[in-house]
N, C-alpha and C positions, 0 to 999 in steps of 0.2 A: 282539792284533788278530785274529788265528787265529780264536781262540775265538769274535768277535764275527760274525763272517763264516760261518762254522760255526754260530752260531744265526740267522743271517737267511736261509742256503739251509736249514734246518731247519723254518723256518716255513714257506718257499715251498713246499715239500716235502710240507708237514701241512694246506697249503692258506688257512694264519691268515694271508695276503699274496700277491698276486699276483705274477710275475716281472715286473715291472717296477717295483714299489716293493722287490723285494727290490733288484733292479740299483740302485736308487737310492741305499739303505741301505749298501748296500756301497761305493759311491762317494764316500757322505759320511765313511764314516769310513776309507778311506782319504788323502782330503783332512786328515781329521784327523790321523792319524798322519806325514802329511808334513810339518805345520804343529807339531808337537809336534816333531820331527828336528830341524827347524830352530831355534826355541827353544831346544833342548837345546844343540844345536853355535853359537850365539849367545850364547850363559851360559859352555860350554867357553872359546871365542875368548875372552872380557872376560877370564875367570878369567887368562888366561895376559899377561894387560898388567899394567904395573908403573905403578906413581903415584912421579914425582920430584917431590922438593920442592930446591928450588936458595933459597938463600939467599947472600946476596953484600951486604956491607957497605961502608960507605965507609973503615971499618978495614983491611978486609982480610981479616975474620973470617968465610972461606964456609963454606958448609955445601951437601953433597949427599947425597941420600940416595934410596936407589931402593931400593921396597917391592914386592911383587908384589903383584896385588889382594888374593890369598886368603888372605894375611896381616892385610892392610890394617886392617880393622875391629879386632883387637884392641891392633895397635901404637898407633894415632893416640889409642882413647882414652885407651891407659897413658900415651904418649910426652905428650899434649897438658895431661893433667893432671899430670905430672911438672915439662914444662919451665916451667909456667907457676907453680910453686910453686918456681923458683928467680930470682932476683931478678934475678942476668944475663941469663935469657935471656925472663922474662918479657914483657919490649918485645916480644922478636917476635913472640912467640905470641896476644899478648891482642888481637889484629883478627882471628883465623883463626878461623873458625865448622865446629867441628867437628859440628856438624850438619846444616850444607851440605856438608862433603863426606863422609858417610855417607850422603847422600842421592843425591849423584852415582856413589856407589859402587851403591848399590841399584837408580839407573834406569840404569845402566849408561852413564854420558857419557864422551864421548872428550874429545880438548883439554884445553885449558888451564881452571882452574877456579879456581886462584884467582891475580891479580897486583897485588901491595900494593906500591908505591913511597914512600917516606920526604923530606920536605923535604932532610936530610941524604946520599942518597944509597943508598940500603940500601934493597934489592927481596926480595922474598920471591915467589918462582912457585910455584905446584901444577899438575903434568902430568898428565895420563894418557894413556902410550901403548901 
């Protein structure tokens, strides 16, 4: 941003703007670099939250697992097309739309994303926290 700031007093300077649209100039883009900061450190924050998936049967067969986001994307879709190509665990997989949550992964949602409950007793949640 230095640099940018250093060619709008350069102009003012050279005369190619007046000081008051250079003040302006310079205003704006430090609005902009503040607005970039925070973005940045808003992407950092998500990056550092973890996705659990809690599964709890009427067997007695749970399952927990906590992912960090920045892993996320290439577990779910090994794990998602692994688990779903085995026969036991097929059931639970084949209602989870692993396109919905690459998507919540990418716009960045907090909560709970997905909660599938079974006639038989057997839930499946997806967290993000």
């Amino acid at each position: 941003m230095k640099e940018e700031i250093t060619r709008v007093l350069t102009m003012v300077q050279e005369g190619k703007i007046d000081a008051d649209k250079g003040s302006e100039l310079i205003q704006v883009l430090q609005e902009k670099e503040a607005t970039d900061t925070k973005l940045v450190e808003k992407s950092t924050n998500y990056l550092d939250k973890t996705l659990k998936v809690r599964v709890v049967s009427a067997e007695n067969d749970n399952v927990t697992v906590n992912l960090p986001i920045k892993l996320l994307k290439v577990v779910l879709m090994a794990g998602h097309s692994i688990a779903a190509s085995i026969p036991q665990s097929e059931k639970y997989v084949k209602d989870i739309d692993i396109n919905l949550l690459t998507e919540a992964i990418e716009n960045e949602l907090d909560g709970q994303i997905v909660d599938i409950k079974s006639a038989n007793g057997d839930t499946v949640s997806v967290i993000i926290e």
